[in-house]
GUBANU-35147 format. One line per 5 residues: number of its first residue (from 1); their letters; for each residue x, y, z of C-alpha. Coordinates in Angstrom, 3 decimals, padded with zeros to 6 digits, always signed. Layout:
N
NUM> A> X:Y:Z | ...
// end
This chain:
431
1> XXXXX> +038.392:-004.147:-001.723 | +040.065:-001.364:+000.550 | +039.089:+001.153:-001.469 | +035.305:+000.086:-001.894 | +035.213:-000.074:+001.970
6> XXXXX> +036.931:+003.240:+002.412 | +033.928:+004.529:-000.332 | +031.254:+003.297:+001.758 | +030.713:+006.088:+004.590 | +030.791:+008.596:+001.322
11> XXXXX> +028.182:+005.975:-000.174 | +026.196:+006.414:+002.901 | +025.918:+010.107:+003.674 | +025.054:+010.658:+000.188 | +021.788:+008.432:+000.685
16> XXXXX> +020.992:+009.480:+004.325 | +021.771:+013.630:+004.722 | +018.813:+015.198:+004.289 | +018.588:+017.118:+001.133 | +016.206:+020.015:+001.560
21> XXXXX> +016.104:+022.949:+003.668 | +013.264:+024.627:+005.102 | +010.486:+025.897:+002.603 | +010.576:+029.156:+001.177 | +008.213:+031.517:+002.593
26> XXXXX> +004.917:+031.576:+000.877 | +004.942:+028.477:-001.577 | +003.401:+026.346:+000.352 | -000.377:+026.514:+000.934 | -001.373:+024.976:+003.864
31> XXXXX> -004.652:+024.467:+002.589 | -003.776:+022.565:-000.042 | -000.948:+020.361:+001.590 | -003.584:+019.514:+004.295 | -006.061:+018.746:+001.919
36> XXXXX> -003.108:+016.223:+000.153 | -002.253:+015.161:+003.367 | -005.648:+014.007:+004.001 | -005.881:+012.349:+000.940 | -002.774:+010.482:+001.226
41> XXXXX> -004.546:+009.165:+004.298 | -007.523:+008.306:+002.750 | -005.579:+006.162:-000.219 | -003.891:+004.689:+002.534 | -006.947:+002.958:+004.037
46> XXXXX> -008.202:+001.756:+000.201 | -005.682:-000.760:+000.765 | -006.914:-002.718:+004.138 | -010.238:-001.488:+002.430 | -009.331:-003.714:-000.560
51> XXXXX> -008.562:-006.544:+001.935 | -011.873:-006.893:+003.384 | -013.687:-006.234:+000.082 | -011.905:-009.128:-001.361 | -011.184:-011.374:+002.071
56> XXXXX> -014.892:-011.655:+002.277 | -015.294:-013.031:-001.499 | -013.148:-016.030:-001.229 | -013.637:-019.421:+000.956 | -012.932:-019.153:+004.812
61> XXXXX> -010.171:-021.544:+004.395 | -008.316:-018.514:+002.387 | -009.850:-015.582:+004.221 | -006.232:-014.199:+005.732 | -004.195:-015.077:+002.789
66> XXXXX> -006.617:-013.150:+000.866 | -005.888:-010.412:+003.421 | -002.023:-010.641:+003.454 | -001.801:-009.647:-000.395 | -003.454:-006.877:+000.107
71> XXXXX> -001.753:-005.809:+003.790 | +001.448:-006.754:+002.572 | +001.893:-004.724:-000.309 | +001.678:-001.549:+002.219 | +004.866:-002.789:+003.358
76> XXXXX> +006.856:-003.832:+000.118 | +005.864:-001.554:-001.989 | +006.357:+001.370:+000.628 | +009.829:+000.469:+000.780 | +010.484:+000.015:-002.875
81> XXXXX> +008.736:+003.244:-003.561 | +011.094:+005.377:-001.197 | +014.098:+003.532:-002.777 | +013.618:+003.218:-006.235 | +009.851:+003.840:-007.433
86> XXXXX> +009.611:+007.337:-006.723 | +012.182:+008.331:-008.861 | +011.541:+006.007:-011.855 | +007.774:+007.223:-011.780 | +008.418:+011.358:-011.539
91> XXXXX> +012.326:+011.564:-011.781 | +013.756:+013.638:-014.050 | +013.048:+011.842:-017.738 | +015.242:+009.793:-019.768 | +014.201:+009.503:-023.178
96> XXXXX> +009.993:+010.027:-022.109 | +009.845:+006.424:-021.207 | +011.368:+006.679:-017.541 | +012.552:+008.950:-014.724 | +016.135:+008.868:-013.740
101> XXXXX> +017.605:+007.456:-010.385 | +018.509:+011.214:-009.365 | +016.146:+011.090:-006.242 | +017.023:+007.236:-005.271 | +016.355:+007.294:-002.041
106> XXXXX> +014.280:+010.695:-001.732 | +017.764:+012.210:-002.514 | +016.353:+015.760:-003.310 | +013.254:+014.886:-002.138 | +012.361:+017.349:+000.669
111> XXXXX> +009.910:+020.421:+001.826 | +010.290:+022.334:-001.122 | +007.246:+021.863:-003.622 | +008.154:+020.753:-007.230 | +007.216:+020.768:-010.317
116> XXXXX> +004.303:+018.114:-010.277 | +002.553:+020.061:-007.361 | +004.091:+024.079:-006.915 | +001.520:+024.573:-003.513 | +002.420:+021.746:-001.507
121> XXXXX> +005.956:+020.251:-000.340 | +007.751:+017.492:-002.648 | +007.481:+015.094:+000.150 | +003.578:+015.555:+000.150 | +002.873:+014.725:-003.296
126> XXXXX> +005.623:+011.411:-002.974 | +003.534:+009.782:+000.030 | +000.192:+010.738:-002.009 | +001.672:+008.839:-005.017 | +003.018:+005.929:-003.036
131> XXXXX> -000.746:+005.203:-001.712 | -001.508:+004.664:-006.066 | +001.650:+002.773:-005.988 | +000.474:+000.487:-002.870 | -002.793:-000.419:-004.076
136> XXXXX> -002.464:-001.296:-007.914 | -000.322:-004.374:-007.427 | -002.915:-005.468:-004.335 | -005.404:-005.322:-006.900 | -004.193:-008.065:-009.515
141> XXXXX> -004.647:-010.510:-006.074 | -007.851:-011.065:-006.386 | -007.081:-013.148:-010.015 | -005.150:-015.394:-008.673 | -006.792:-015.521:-005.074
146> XXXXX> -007.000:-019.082:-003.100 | -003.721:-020.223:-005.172 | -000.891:-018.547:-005.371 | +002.443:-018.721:-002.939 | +003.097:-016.047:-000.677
151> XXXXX> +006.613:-016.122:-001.625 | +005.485:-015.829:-005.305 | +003.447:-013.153:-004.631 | +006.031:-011.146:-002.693 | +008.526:-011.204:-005.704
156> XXXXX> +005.480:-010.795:-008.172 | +004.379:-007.070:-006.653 | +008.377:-005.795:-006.634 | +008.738:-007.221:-010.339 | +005.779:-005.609:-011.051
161> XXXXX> +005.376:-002.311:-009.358 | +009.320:-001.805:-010.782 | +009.091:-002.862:-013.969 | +005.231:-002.604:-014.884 | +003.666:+000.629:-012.881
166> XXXXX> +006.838:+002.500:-012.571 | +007.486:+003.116:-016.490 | +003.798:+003.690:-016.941 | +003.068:+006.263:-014.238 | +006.196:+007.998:-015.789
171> XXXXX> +004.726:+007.879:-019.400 | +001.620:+009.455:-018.413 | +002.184:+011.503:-014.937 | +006.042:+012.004:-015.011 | +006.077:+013.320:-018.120
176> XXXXX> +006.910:+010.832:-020.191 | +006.306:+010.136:-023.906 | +002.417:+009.349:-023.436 | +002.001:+012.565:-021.500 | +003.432:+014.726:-024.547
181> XXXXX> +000.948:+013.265:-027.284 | -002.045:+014.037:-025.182 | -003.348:+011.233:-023.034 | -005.175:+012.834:-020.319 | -005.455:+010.061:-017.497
186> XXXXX> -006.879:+012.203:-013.817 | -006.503:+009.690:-011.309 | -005.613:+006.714:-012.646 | -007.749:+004.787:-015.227 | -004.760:+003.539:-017.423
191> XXXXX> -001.833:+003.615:-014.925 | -003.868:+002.153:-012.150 | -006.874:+000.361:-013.484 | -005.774:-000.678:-017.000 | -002.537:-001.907:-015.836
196> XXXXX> -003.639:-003.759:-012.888 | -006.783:-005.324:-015.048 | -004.813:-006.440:-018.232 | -002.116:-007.810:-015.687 | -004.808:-009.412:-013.609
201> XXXXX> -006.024:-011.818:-016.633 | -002.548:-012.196:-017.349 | -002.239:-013.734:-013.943 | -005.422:-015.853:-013.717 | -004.885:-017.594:-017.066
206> XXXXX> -001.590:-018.282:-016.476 | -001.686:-019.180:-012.375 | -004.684:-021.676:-013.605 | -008.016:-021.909:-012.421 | -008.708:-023.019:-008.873
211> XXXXX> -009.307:-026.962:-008.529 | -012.293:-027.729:-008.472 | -013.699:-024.969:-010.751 | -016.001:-024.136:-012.537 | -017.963:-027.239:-011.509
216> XXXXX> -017.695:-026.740:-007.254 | -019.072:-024.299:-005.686 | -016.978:-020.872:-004.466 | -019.116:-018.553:-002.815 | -018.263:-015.845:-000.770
221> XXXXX> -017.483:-016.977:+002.971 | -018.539:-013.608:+004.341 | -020.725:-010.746:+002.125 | -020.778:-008.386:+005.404 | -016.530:-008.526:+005.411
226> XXXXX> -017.155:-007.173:+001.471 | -020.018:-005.056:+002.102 | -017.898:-003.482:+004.503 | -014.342:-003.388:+002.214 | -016.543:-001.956:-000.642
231> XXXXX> -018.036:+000.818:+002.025 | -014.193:+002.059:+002.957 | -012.963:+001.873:-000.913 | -016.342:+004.434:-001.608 | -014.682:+006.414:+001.125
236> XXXXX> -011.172:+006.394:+000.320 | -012.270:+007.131:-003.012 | -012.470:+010.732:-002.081 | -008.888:+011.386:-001.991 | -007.918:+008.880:-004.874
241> XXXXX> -009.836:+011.417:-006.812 | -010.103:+014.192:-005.818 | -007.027:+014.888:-004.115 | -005.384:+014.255:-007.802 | -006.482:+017.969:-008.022
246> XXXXX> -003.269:+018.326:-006.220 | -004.695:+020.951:-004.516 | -008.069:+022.476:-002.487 | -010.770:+024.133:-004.375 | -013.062:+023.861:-007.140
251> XXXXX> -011.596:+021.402:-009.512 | -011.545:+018.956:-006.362 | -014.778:+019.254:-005.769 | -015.791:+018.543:-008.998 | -013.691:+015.402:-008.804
256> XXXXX> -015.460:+014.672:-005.415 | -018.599:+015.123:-006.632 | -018.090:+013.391:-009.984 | -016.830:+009.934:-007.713 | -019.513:+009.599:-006.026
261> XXXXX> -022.183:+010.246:-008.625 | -020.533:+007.882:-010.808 | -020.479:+004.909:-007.661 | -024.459:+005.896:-007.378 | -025.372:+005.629:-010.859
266> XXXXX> -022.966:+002.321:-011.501 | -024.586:+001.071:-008.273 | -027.933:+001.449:-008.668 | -027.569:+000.521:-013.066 | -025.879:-003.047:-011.473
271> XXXXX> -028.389:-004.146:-009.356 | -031.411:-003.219:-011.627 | -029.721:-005.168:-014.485 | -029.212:-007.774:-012.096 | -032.603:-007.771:-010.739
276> XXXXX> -034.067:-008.043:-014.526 | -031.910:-010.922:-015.414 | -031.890:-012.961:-012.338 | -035.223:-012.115:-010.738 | -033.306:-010.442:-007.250
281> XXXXX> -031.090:-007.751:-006.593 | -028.393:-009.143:-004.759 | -025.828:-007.560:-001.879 | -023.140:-008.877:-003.577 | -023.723:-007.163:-006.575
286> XXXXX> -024.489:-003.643:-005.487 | -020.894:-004.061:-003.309 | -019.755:-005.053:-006.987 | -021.468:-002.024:-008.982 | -019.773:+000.845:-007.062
291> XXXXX> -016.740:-000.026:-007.151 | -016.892:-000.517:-011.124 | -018.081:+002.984:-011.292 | -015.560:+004.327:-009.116 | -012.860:+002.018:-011.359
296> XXXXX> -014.614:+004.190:-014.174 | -014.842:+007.119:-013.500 | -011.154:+007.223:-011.960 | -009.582:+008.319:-015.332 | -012.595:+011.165:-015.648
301> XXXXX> -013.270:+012.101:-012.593 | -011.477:+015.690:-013.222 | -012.102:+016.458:-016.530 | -016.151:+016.021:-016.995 | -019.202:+017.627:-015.951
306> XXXXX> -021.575:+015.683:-012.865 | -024.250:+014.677:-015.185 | -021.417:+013.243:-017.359 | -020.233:+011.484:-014.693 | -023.740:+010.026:-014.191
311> XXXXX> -023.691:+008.751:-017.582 | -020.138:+007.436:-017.296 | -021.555:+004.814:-014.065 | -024.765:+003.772:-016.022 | -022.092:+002.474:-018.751
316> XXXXX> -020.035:+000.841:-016.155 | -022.862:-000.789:-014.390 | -023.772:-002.273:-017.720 | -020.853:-003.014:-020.014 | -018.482:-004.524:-016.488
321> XXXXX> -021.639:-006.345:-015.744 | -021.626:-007.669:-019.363 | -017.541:-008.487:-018.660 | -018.080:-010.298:-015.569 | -020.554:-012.658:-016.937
326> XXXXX> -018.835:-013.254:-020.301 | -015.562:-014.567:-017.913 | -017.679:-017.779:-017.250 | -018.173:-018.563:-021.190 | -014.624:-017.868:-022.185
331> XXXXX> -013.634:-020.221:-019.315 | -010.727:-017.891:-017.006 | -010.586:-017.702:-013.492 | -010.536:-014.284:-012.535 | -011.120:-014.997:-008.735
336> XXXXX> -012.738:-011.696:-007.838 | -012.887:-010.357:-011.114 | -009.608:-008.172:-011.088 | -009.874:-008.098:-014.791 | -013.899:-007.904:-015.513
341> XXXXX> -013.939:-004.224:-012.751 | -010.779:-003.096:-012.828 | -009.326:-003.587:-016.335 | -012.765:-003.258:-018.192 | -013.511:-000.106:-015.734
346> XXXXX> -010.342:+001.843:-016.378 | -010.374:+001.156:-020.433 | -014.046:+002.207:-020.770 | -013.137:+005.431:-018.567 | -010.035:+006.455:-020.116
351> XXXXX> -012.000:+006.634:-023.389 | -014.889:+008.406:-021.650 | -012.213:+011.167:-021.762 | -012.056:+011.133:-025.606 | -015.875:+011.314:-025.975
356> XXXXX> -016.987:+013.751:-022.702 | -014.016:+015.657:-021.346 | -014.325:+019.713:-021.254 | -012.143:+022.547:-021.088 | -015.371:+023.938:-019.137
361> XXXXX> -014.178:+021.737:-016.205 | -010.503:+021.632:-016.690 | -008.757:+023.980:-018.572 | -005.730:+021.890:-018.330 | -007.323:+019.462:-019.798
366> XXXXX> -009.172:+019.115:-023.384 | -012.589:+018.359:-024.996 | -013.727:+015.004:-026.205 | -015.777:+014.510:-029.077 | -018.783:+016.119:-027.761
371> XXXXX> -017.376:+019.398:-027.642 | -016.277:+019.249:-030.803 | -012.214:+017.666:-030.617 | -012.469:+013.945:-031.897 | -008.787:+013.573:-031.955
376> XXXXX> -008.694:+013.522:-027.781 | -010.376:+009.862:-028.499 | -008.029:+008.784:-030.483 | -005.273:+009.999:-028.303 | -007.080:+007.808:-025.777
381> XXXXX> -007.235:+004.716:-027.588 | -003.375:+005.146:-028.084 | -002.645:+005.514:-024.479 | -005.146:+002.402:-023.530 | -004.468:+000.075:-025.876
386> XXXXX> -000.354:+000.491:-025.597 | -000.462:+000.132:-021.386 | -002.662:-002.269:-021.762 | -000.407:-004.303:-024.567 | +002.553:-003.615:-022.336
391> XXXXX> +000.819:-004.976:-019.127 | +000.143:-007.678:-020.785 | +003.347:-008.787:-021.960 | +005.637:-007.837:-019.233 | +003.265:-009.668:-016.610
396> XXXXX> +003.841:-012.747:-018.325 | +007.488:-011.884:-018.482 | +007.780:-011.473:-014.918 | +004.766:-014.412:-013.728 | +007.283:-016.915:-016.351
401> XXXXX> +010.142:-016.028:-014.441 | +008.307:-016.895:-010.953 | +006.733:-019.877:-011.868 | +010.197:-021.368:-013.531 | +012.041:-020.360:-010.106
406> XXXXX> +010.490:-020.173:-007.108 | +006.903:-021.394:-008.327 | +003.481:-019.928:-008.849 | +001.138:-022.364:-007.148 | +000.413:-023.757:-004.306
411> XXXXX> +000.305:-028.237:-004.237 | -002.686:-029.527:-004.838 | -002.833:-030.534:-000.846 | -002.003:-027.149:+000.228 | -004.615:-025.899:-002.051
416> XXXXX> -007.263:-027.936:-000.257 | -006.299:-027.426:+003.214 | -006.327:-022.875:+002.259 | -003.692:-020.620:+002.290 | -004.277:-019.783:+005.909
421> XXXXX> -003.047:-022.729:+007.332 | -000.172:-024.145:+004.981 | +001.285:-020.131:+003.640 | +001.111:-018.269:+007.368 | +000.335:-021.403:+009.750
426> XXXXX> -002.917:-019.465:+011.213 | -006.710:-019.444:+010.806 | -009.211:-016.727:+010.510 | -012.131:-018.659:+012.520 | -012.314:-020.964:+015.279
431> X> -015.725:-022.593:+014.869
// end
């Protein structure tokens, strides 16, 4: 025990003395770290963006528990990131399936640029990354909204980020196994999207539907709250995308451009399928439509031409459309439809790739069908359909584990009265 103790200022310096000196003169581009700076930023706010879009979708009763998922994971997964995330995602690799605890702790982590991004310090492109990090687990709340314990859901994210998004980001953006066969994923279709929207159904099916459901009625408490959410997710969208250039210039704009062409198109295909089945385009489902297209075109975003990107959003406004609706006959409770935008979105993107990606756009990249490579699609389908299996199976590994512990759900008492007042002892309105 003496010598343990006498170990632990050694232990301690090792984590906390800063590992980097200044930057070498002209490696950094200040153009380019501002521009990731920015975008970090802009990541950043998806998250309390995500909280509005989906506190305004459930029952006031639920409104800020809604909220906490999504504000909370800034927090935990922030912290787990710096620690431990950071290095499993883009550590050195062990084996292609996950990075080594080398930088635990941002040990090495400093003002010189690395490998993953030469124009811009290391430190830059780890805060970008932890804003990806922060937002896919807040995502898979909106299955299992209006029902789940906080305390569940705070182990839930740091089983999950760790031991779900951590190998995966490493596979495909660390340079991990995934990476070397092909898949080409720009911003995060598979390790964002697919992961959170396999997990997502995962979690509804096995949380339970909500009491009461189907046969009560659940209706958003507040469409402004989501019209608003949706508005800063558009916005942050920008430097999800295209600040996965890494850098300023031309194959960020592209990304730019392609985001928001793909929201527009997705948008406006939503509401005019909407409006020809059900008589009235609705609020609700414009909010609905963008973000599907931006969940789309995520995995595209830097690899395809504009008018590609146009056609990617018509397909999402239609086929996620087509998911959402079909969740009713098969009889899951996807709250907010984590699964039916996210997981159907980042699938149907990430094989957009195999069928419209160009060398034209990206030479770093490679050409889908269309330009004359069908293999890139089949490289796709490989990357897709292994996250997604993997998802799938460690969520229920991790929600099993929960539920025989600590518990999933909420009592049935609890669950009437809303998470506001029996998980955090507050309420959202006062008349």
């Amino acid at each position: 025990m003496k010598g343990f103790c006498r170990k632990i200022p050694a232990l301690l310096a090792f984590i906390l003395t800063p590992s980097v000196a200044l930057a070498a003169e002209g490696r950094i581009d200040t153009g380019d770290t501002t521009w990731l700076l920015v975008s970090a930023a802009l990541v950043m706010l998806m998250t309390p963006g995500l909280a509005l879009f989906y506190g305004g979708m459930v029952r006031r009763k639920n409104v800020l528990g809604t909220i906490m998922h999504s504000f909370i994971a800034l927090a935990v997964i922030t912290i787990q990131w710096i620690l431990i995330g950071y290095t499993l995602s883009f550590g050195p690799d062990v084996n292609g399936f996950i990075g080594s605890l080398a930088w635990f702790g941002l040990k090495g982590v400093g003002v010189e640029p690395s490998s993953y991004a030469p124009t811009v310090p290391h430190l830059a492109f780890m805060i970008y990354q932890a804003m990806f990090a922060i937002i896919t687990p807040a995502l898979i709340s909106g299955a299992f909204a209006e029902r789940m314990k906080f305390s569940a859901y705070l182990l839930f994210i740091l089983l999950w980020a760790t031991f779900v998004y951590d190998p995966v980001a490493h596979w495909i953006w660390g340079g991990g196994w995934l990476s070397k066969l092909g898949v080409l994923d720009f911003a995060g279709g598979i390790v964002v999207h697919a992961t959170a929207g396999v997990s997502a159904l995962a979690a509804a099916i096995i949380v339970g539907s909500r009491r009461g459901y189907p046969e009560e009625p659940m209706t958003p408490h507040n469409l402004p709250m989501t019209v608003l959410g949706a508005g800063l997710l558009w916005f942050g969208w920008f430097g999800f995308n295209a600040g996965s250039a890494l850098a300023s210039g031309g194959l960020a704009t592209v990304a730019l451009v392609n985001t928001h062409t793909a929201a527009a198109s997705a948008t406006l295909t939503w509401i005019i399928v909407e409006w020809l089945r059900y008589g009235k385009p609705t609020m609700f489902g414009a909010a609905t439509g963008c973000i599907a297209g931006l969940a789309t075109i995520t995995p595209a975003a830097g690899f395809v031409t504009p008018m590609s990107a146009l056609i990617i959003g018509i397909a999402a406004g239609i086929i996620c459309f087509m998911g959402l609706k079909a969740k009713g006959k098969i009889g899951y409770d996807d709250s907010l439809d984590a699964f039916g935008v996210h997981g159907i979105g980042g699938v149907l993107g990430t094989l957009s790739i195999g069928l419209l990606a160009t060398t034209a756009i990206n030479p770093g990249g490679a050409n889908g069908i269309l330009y004359g490579n069908a293999h890139q699609m089949t490289v796709q389908l490989i990357g897709a359909g292994v996250v997604a299996l993997y998802s799938l199976v460690v969520s229920v590994i991790i929600l099993k584990i929960i539920d025989w512990t600590v518990g999933l759900r909420i009592d049935e008492e609890s669950e009437v009265q809303g998470l506001d007042v029996t998980q955090h002892g507050e309420e959202g309105y006062f008349f």
